[in-house]
C-alpha positions as CSV (number, residue, x, y, z in Angstrom):
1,X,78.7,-130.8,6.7
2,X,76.5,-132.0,3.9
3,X,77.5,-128.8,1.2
4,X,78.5,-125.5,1.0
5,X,76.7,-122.8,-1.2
6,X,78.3,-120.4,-2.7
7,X,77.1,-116.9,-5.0
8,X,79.0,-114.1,-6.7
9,X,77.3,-110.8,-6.8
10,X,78.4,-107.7,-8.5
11,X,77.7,-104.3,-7.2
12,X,77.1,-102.9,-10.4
13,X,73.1,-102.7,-9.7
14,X,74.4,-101.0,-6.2
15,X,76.0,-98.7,-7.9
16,X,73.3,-97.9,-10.8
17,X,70.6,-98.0,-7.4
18,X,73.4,-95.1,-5.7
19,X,72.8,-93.3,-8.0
20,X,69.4,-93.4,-8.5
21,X,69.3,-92.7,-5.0
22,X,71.9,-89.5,-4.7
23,X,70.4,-86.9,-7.4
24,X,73.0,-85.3,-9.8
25,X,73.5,-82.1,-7.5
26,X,74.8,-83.8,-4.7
27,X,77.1,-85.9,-6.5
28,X,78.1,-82.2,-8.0
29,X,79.1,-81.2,-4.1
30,X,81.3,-84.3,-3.8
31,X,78.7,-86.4,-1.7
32,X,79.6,-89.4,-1.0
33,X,77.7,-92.7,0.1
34,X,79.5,-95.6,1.9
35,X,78.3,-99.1,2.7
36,X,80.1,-100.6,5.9
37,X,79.3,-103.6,8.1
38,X,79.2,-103.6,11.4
39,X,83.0,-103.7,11.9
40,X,82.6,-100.9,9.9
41,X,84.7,-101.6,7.6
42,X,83.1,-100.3,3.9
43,X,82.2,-102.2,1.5
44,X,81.1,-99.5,-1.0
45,X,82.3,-98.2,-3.2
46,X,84.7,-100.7,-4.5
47,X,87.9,-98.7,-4.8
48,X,87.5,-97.7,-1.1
49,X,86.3,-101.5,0.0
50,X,88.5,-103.2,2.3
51,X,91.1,-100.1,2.9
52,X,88.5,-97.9,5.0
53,X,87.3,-98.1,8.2
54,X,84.2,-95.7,9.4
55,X,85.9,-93.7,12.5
56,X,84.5,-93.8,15.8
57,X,81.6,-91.4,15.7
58,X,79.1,-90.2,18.5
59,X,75.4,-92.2,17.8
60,X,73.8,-89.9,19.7
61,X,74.1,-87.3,16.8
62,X,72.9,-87.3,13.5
63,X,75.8,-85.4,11.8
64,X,78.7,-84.6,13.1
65,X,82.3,-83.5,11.7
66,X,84.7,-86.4,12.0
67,X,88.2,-87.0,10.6
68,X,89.0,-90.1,8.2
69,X,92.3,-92.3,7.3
70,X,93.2,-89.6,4.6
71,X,93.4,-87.0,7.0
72,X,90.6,-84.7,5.6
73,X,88.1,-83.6,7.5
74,X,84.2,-84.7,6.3
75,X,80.6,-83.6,7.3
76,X,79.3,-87.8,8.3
77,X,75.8,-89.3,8.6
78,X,75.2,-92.4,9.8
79,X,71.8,-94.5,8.9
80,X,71.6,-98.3,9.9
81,X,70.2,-100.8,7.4
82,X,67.0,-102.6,8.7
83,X,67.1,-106.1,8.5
84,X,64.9,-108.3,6.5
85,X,63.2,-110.9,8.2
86,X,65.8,-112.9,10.9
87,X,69.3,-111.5,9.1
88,X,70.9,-108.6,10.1
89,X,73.9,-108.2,8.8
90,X,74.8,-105.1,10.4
91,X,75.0,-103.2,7.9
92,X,75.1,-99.4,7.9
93,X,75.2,-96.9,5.2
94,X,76.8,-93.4,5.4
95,X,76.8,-90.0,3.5
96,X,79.8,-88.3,4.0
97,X,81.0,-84.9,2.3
98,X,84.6,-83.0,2.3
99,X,84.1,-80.5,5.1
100,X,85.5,-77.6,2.5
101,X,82.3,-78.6,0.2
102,X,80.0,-78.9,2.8
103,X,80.3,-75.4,4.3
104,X,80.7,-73.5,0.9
105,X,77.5,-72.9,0.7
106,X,77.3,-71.0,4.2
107,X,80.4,-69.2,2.8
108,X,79.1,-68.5,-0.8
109,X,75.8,-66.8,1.6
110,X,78.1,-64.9,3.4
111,X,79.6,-64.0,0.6
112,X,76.9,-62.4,-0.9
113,X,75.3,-61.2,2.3
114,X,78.2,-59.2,3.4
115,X,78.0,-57.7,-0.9
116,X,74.4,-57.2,-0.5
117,X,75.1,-55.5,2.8
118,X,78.0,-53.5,1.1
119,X,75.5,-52.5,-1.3
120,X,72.9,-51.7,1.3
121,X,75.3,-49.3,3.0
122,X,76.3,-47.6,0.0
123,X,72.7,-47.3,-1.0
124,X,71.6,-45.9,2.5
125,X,74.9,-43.9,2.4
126,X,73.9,-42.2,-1.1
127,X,70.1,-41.6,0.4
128,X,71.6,-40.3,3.7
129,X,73.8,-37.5,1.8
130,X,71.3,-36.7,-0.3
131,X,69.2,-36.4,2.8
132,X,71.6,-34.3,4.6
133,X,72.4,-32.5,1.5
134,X,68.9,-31.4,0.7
135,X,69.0,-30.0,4.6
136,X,72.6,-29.0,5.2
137,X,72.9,-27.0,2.0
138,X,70.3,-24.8,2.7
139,X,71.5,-23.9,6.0
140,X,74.8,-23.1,4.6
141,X,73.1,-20.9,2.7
142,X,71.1,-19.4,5.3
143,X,74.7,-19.3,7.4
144,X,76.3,-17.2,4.3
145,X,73.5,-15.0,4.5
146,X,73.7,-14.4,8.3
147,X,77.6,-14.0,7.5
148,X,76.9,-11.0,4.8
149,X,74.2,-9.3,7.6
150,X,76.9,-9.3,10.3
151,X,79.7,-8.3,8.0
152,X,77.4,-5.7,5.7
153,X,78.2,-7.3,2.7
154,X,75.4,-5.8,0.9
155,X,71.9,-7.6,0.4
156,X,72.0,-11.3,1.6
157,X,70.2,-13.4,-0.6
158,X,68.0,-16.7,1.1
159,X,67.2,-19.6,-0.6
160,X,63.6,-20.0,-1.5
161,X,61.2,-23.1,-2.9
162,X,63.4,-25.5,-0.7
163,X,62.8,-29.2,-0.8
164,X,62.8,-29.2,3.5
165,X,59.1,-27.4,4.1
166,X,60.7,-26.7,7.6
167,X,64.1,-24.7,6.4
168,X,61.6,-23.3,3.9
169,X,59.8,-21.6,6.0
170,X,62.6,-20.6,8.2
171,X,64.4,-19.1,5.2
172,X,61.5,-17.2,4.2
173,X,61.1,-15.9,7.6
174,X,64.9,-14.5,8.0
175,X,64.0,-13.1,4.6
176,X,61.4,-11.3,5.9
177,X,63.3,-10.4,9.1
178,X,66.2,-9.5,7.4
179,X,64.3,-7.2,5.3
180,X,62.5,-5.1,7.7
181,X,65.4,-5.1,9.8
182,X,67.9,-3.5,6.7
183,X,64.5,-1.2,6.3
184,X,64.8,-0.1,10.2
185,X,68.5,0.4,9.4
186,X,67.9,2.5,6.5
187,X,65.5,4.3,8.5
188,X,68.0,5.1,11.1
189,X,70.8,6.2,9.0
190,X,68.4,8.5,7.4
191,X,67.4,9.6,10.9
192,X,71.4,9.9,11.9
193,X,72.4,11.6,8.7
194,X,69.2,14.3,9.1
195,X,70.5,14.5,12.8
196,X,73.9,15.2,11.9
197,X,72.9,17.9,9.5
198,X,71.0,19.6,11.9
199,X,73.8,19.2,14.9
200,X,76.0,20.3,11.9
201,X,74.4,23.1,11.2
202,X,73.4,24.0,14.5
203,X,77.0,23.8,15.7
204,X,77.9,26.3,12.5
205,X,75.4,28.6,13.7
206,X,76.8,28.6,17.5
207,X,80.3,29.0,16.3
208,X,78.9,31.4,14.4
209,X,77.2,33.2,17.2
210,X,79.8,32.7,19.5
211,X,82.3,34.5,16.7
212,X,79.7,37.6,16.6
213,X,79.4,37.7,20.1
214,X,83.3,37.9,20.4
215,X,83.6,40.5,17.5
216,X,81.2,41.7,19.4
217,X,83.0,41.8,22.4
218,X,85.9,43.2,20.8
219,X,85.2,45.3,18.1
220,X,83.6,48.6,18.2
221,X,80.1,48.5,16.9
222,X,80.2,52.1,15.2
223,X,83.9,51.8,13.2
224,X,83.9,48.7,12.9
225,X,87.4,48.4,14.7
226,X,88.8,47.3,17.9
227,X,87.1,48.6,21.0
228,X,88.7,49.9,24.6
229,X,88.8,46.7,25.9
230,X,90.2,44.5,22.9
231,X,92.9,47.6,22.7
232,X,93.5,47.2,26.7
233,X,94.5,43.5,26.2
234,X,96.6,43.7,23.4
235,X,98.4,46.5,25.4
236,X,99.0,44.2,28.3
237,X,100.5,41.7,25.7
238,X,103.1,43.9,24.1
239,X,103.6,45.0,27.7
240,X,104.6,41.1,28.7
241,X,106.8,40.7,25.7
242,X,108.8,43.8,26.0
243,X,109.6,42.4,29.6
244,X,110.5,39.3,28.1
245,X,112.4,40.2,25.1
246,X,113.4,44.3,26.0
247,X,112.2,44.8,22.8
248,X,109.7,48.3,22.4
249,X,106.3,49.2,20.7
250,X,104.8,52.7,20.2
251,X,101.6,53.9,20.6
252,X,99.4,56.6,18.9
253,X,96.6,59.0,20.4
254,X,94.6,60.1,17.8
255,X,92.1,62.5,18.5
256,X,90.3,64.5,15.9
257,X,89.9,68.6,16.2
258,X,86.8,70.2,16.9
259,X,84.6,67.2,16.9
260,X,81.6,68.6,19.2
261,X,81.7,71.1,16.5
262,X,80.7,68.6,14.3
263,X,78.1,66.9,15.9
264,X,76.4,70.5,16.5
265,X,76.6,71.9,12.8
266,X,76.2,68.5,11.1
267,X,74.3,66.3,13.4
268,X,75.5,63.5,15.1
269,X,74.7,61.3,12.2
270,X,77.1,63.2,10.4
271,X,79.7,62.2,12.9
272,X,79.6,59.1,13.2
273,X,80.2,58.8,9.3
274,X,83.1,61.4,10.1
275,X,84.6,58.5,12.8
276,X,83.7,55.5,10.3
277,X,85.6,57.4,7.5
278,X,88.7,57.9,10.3
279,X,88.5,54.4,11.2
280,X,89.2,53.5,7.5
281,X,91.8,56.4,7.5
282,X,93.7,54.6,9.6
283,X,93.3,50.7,9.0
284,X,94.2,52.5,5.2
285,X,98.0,53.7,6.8
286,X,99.0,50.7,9.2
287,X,100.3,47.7,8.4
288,X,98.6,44.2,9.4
289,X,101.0,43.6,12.6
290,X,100.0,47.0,13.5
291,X,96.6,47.5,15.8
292,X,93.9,50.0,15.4
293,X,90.9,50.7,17.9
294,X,88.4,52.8,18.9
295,X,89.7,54.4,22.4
296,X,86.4,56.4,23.0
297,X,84.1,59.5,21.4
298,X,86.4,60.4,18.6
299,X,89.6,59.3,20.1
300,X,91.5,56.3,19.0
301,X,94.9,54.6,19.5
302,X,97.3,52.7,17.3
303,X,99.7,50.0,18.3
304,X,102.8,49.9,16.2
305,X,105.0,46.7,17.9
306,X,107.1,47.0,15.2
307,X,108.0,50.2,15.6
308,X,111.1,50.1,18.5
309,X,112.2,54.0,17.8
310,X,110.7,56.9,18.3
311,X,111.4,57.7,14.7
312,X,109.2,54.6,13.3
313,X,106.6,55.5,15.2
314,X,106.6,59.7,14.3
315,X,106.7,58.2,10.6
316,X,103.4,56.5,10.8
317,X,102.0,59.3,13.2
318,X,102.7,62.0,10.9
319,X,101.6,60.0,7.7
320,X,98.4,59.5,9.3
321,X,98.1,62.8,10.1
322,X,98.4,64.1,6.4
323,X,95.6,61.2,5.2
324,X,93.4,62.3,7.1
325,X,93.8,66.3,6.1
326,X,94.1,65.4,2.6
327,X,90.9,63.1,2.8
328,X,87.0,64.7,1.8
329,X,84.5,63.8,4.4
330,X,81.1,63.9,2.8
331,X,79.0,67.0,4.4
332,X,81.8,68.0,6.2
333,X,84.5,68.7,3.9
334,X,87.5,68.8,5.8
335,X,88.6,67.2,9.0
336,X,91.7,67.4,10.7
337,X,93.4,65.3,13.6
338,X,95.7,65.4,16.3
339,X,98.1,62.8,17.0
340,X,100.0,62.0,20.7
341,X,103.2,59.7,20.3
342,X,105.1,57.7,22.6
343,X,107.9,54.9,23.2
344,X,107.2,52.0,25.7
345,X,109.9,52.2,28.3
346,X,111.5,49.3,30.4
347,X,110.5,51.3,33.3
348,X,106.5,51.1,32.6
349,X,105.0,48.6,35.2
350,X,101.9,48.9,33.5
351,X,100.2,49.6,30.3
352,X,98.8,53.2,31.8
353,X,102.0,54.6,32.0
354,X,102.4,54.7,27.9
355,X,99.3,55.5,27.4
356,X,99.7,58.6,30.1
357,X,102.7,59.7,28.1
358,X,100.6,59.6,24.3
359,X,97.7,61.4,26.1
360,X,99.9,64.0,27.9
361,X,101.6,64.7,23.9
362,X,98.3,64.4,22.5
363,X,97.1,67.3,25.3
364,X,100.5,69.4,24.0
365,X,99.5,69.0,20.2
366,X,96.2,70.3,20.9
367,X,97.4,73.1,22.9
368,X,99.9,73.8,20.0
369,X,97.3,74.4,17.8
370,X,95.8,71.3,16.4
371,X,96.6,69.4,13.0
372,X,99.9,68.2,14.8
373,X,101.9,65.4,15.8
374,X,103.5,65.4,19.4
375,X,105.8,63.2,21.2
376,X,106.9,62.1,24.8
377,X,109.5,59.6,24.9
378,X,111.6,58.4,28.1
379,X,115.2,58.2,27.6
380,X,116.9,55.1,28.2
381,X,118.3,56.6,31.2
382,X,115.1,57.3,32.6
């Protein structure tokens, strides 16, 4: 051994060339770099020299996540020193950085991806409603419109100088659809309502027909009163409800005296004014429950149903009797008539057997003279 050697260095021109070497952001994100030797123990920086081992790390990878003695978790790099001429000391330098730091950044991106993606959405969400907007509330409006048509709320009213040229043009045509249709409708009510009046009064004038022809039918065309076969049926009613309830009717023969004598010396036209004035004659005595027609030639017949005695009914027959003698008939002066009374009778089957019994009285007052009331009445015993 001829001498030993020995030099101090300090690292203070490592540190200064560190940090020369690692630029001002890094250091900001808690970079770290670590000289170790090939034991790897480290050597730099100072406060960690001696106390810190680099962990067993893969060489195959360039960085790789690796736990130290403090129990932290840190993003590693390994580089190995080249050696300078014939030394190699082994020596390996390494960049190490808290795991936390190290991933921030993808965080802090993710970060403001998922706002810029938040914001995105409720951009595209605001353009999409506006979008559906600008077509959905026009269709709503066309619905509404629809809604008034089928409910016949009136005029609809479409939306025109839409945004959407498509709904647009659809609106405008279900204006214009719309529109001729309501037209077609008015047309048809007009038609319906023109119809109706015609049906209306076309119905009016066959009720009104059908009322002639059954005044017609009933109603003698000369007097102006019930005819033969009017009087015939009421007859047969009374008839009925004397069966039903027993309760009597009279009925009058009215002829009037010396009636061809008329017609010769006046004309006929003279006597039919003679029988219209005797028709009024006797509507003129009668009450309204009481029935007056036109029998035949210059006869007629009354119907008293309310007359049950034969008292009632010689009441009415003589009061006739004395209108008609007190009465002027113009052209003819005086006109007289004869008058055959009678009772119905439980016993009468039929409506001829009355009338037999006024025309067999109405025979006697003629044969008694004229101007004159007779009567036939059954007795109850009868």
């Amino acid at each position: 051994l001829r001498g030993v050697v020995g030099a101090h260095a300090h690292w203070d021109w490592v540190t200064e060339t560190v940090q020369d070497s690692v630029d001002r952001q890094r250091l900001q994100r808690h970079v770290e770099l670590l000289i170790v030797n090939q034991d790897g123990i480290v050597l730099y920086p100072q406060h960690l020299a001696g106390d810190f081992r680099l962990p067993a790390i893969d060489p195959s990878q360039h960085h790789q996540v690796v736990q130290w003695q403090d129990g932290k978790d840190y993003l590693t790099s390994v580089a190995t020193v080249l050696p300078i001429r014939s030394t190699d000391l082994g020596w390996r330098i390494v960049l190490r950085q808290p795991l936390d730091a190290a991933v921030q950044p993808i965080r802090d991106l993710r970060n403001r991806l998922l706002m810029l993606g938040v914001l995105a959405a409720l951009v595209f969400a605001w353009v999409a409603y506006r979008m559906a907007a600008r077509i959905s509330r026009p269709i709503e409006l066309l619905a509404e419109a629809a809604e008034r048509i089928d409910q016949r709320q009136g005029t609809p009213e479409f939306p025109s100088g839409l945004e959407v040229l498509e709904v647009d043009r659809l609106s405008s045509t279900l204006r214009r659809m719309t529109q001729t249709m309501l037209d077609n409708e008015h047309e048809l009510e007009a038609m319906n309502a023109s119809l109706e009046r015609k049906v209306a009064e076309r119905t009016e004038a066959l009720t009104e027909a059908n009322r002639e022809l059954e005044r017609r039918a009933t109603v003698d065309g000369l007097t102006g009163v019930y005819n033969r076969r009017r009087f015939e049926e009421k007859l047969h009613e009374l008839l009925l409800t004397m069966k039903r309830t027993g309760r009597c009717f009279t009925l009058l023969v009215i002829d009037a005296d010396h009636f061809k004598r008329i017609n010769d010396t006046h004309g006929h036209q003279a006597g039919d004014d003679v029988l219209r004035q005797l028709a009024q004659v006797l509507q003129g005595c009668t009450r309204s429950t009481d029935f007056v027609a036109r029998y035949g030639g210059e006869e007629f017949v009354v119907l008293l149903p309310e007359a049950h005695e034969q008292a009632e009914g010689l009441l009415v027959a003589e009061k006739i009797r004395k209108a008609v003698e007190d009465t002027p008939f113009a052209e003819v002066g005086r006109v007289t008539v004869s008058v055959g009374h009678s009772v119905s009778h439980a016993s009468d089957a039929a409506g001829k057997a009355v009338v037999a019994r006024a025309d067999e009285a109405l025979y006697n007052a003629k044969g008694s003279g004229r101007n004159r009331v007779e009567s036939i009445v059954l007795t109850p015993a009868q």
